[in-house]
C-alpha positions as CSV (number, residue, x, y, z in Angstrom):
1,X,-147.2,-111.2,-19.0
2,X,-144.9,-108.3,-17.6
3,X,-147.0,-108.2,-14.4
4,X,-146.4,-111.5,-13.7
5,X,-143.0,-112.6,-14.4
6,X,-141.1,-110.0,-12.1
7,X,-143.1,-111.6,-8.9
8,X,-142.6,-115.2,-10.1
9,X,-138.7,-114.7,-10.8
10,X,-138.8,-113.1,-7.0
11,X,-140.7,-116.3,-5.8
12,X,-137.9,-118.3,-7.4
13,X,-135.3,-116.3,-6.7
14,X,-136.4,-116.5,-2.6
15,X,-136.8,-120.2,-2.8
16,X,-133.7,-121.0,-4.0
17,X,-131.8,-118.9,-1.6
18,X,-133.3,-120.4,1.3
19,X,-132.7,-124.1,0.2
20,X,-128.9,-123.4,1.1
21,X,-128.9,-121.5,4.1
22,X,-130.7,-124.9,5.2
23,X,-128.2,-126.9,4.3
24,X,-125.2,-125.1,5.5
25,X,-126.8,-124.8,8.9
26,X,-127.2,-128.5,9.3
27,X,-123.7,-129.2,7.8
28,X,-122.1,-126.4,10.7
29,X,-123.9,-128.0,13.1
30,X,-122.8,-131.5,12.4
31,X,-119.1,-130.1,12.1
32,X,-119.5,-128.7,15.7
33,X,-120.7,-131.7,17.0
34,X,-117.6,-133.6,16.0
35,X,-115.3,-130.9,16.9
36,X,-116.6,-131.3,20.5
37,X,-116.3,-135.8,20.3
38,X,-112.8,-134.9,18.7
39,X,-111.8,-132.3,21.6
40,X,-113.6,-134.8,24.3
41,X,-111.4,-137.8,23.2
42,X,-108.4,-135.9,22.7
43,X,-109.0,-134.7,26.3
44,X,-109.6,-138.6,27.5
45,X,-106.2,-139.6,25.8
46,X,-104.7,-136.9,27.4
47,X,-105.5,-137.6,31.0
48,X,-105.2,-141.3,30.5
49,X,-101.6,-140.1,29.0
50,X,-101.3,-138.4,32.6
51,X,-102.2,-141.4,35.0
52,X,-99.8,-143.8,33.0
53,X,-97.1,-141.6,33.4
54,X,-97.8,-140.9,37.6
55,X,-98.5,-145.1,37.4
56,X,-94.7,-145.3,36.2
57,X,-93.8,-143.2,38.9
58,X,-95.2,-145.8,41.6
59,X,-98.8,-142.7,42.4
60,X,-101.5,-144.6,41.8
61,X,-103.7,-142.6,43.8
62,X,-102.3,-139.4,41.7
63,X,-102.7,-142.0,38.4
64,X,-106.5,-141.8,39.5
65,X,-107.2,-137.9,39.9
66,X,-105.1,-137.7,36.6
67,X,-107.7,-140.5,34.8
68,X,-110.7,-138.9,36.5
69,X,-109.8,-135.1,35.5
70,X,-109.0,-136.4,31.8
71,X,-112.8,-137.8,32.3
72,X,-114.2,-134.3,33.3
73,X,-112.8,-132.3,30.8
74,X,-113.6,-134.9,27.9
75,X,-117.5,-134.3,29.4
76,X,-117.0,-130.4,29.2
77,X,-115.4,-130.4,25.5
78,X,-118.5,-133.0,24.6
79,X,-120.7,-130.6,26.3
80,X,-119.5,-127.4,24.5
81,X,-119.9,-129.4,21.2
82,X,-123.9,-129.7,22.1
83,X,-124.0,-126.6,22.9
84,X,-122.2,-124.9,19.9
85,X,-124.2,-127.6,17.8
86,X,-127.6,-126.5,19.4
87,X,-126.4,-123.0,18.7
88,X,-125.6,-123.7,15.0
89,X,-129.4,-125.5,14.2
90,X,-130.8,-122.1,15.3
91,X,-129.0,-119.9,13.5
């Protein structure tokens, strides 16, 4: 009964353990995805933030580049949030 019990009890005890380190990578890699849709909006608002302010000032053209760079960045931060998500599944 000896013999068996210390291999069975390290079975269980390397099953259980696993299970979690599952889990936590999923849940970190869900957290970095919406890090990077938070940072991509917040860089959005920002730029739109931008071209209102150069539309007050009568620079519509400058209103544009300011609308269009809030654009880019938002695609970079939502980029960097696959990325680190990605990153996160394979750890």
């Amino acid at each position: 009964m000896k013999r068996w019990s210390i291999p069975a009890a390290a079975l269980v005890l390397a099953t259980c353990s696993m299970v979690p380190n599952g889990w936590a990578g999923e849940m970190k890699a869900t957290m970095e995805a919406v890090k990077g849709d938070a940072k991509a909006k917040a860089e959005e608002v920002k730029g739109e933030a931008k071209a209102a302010v150069e539309e007050a000032k009568g620079n519509k053209v400058q209103a544009e580049v300011e609308r269009a760079k809030g654009k880019g960045n938002a695609a970079m931060e939502k980029a960097k949030g696959k990325v680190k998500e990605l990153k996160a599944k394979t750890e």
